[in-house]
N, C-alpha and C positions, 0 to 999 in steps of 0.2 A: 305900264312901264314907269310913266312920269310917279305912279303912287308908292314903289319899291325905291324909286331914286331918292323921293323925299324921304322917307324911314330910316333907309341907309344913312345918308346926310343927318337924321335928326339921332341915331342910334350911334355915330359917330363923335357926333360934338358928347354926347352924353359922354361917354367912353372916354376922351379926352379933358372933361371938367372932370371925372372922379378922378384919372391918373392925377391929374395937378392941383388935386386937394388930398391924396393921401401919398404924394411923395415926402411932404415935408413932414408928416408924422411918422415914416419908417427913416428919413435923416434924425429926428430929435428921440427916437426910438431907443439908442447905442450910444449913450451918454459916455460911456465906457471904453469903447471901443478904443481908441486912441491909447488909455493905457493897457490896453491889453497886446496891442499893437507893440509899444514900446516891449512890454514883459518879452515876447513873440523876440524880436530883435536881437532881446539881450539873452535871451537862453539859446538862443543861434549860436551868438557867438561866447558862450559857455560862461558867461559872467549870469549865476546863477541867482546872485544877489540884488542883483537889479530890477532880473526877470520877477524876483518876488515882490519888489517894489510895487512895481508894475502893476501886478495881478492886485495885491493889496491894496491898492489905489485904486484901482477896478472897481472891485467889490464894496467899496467904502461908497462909490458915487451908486452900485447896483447890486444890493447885498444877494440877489436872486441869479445874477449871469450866471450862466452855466460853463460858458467858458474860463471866466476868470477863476470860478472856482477847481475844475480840471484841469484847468494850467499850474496853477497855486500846485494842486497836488503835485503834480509833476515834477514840477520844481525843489518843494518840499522832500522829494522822493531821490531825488537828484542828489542831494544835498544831504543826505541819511535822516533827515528827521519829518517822516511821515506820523504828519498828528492825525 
């Protein structure tokens, strides 16, 4: 019994050192995030111009999001001019 409690215990702390050595790499992950955030806001409330800012700014910090770039579209679409 006491050789399952140690393990558990020893299987645990492990378990809790990865969480708090890969949360901060999934925070600095979404460098972006924030103006996609803002784009998200402004195409809410139908200032569509903004919304592009947004995503544009996005994509300048992570030319690969996938969302900056599906929102852009949207937006772009919004707007009559789907490049």
């Amino acid at each position: 019994m006491q050789l399952i409690t140690r393990y558990m215990i020893g299987f645990t702390k492990n378990i809790v050192t990865l969480l708090l050595l890969i949360t901060p790499l999934a925070a600095f992950s979404q460098p972006d995030r924030g103006d996609i955030r803002y784009g998200n806001k402004a195409y809410s409330k139908g200032d569509i111009e903004k919304a592009e800012e947004g995503y544009r700014r996005a994509l300048e910090k992570d030319p690969e999001s996938f969302f900056a770039k599906y929102n852009l579209g949207n937006a772009l679409y919004k707007r009559g001019n789907p490049q």
